[in-house]
C-alpha positions as CSV (number, residue, x, y, z in Angstrom):
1,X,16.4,39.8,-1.0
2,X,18.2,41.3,-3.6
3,X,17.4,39.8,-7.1
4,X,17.2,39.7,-11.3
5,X,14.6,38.0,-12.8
6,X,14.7,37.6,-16.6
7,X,11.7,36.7,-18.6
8,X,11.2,36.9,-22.5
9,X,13.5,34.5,-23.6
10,X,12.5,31.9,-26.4
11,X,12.4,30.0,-29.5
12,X,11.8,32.9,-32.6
13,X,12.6,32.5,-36.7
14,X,15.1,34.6,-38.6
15,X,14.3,37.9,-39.0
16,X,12.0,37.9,-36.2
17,X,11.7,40.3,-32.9
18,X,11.7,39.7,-28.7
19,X,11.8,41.6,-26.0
20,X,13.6,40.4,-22.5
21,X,12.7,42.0,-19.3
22,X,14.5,42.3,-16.3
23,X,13.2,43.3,-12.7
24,X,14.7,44.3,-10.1
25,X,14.6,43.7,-6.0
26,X,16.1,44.4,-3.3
27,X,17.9,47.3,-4.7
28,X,17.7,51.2,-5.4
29,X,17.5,50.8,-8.9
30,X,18.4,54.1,-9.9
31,X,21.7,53.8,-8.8
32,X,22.7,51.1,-10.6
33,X,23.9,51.2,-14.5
34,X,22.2,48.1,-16.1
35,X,23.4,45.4,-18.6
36,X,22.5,42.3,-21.1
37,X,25.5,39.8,-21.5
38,X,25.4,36.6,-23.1
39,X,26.9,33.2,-23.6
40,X,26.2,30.9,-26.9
41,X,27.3,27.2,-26.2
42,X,30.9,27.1,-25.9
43,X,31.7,30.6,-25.9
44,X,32.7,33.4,-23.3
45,X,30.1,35.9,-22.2
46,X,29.9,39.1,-24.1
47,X,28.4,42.6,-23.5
48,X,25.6,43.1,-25.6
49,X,24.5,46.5,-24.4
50,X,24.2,48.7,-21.3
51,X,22.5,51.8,-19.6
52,X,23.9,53.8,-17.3
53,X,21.8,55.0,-14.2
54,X,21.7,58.1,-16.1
55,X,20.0,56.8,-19.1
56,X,22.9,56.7,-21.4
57,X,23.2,53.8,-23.6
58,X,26.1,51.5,-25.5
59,X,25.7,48.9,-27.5
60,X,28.2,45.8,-29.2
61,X,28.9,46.6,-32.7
62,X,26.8,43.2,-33.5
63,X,23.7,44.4,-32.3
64,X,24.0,47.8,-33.0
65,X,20.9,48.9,-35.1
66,X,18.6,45.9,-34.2
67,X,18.6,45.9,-30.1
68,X,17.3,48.6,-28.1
69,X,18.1,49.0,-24.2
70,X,15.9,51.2,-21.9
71,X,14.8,51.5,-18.5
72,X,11.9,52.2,-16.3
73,X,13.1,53.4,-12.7
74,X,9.0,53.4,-11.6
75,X,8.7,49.6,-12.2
76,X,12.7,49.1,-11.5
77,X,12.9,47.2,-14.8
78,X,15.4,47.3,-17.7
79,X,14.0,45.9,-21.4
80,X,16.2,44.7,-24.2
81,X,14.2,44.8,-27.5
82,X,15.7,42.6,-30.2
83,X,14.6,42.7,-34.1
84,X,16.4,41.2,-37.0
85,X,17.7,38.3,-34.8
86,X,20.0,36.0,-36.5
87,X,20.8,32.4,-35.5
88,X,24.5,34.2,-34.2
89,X,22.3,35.8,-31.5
90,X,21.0,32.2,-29.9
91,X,22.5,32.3,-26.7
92,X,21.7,32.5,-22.9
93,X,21.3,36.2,-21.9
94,X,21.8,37.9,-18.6
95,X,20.7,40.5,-16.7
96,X,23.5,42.5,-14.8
97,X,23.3,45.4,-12.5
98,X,26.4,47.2,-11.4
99,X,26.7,49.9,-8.5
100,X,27.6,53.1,-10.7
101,X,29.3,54.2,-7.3
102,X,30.6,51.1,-5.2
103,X,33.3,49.3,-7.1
104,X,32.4,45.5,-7.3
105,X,28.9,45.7,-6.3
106,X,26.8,43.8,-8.9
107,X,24.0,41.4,-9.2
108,X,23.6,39.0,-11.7
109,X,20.5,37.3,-12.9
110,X,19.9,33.7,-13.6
111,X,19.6,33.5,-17.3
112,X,16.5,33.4,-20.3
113,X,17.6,31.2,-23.5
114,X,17.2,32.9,-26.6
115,X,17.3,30.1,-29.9
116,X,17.1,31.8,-33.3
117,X,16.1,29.1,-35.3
118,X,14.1,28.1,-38.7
């Protein structure tokens, strides 16, 4: 069964730091480029930052600095570590996975909330 399963999500303060997971199944992992998205109440879903099955990495200019992307092909599992979060970044993130060779093949994950909030 092919899946994403997010985890990490929460409630953290200004200024404070957390890091989503994301596992993979039911896929050969290195042949997929992986991405966060996410959608704040009433908004459209944005990129926040991908790696490409060869470990190159791109970030949106609002996170740029504070979130860090990486992967680990042995354990099929992409991390998103986020410091400096500001209220701005409350939203529901997702996991993404996109074939880096067959056009339209992608996964998406269910969702971890992520509420920036004194």
């Amino acid at each position: 069964q092919v899946q994403l399963v997010e985890s990490g999500g929460g409630l953290v303060q200004p200024g404070g730091s957390l890091r989503l997971s994301c596992a993979a199944s039911g896929i050969i992992f290195s042949m997929y480029d992986m991405g966060w998205y996410r959608q704040a109440p009433g908004k459209q879903r944005e990129l926040v930052a991908i790696i490409t099955s060869g470990g190159s990495t791109n970030y949106a200019d609002s996170v740029k600095g504070r979130f860090t992307l990486s992967r680990d092909n042995a354990k099929n599992t992409v991390y998103l570590q986020m410091n400096s979060l500001k209220p701005e970044d409350t939203a529901v993130y997702y996991c993404n996975a996109k074939h880096t060779n067959i056009r339209n093949l992608e996964v998406w994950g269910q969702g971890t909330l992520v509420t920036v909030s004194s």
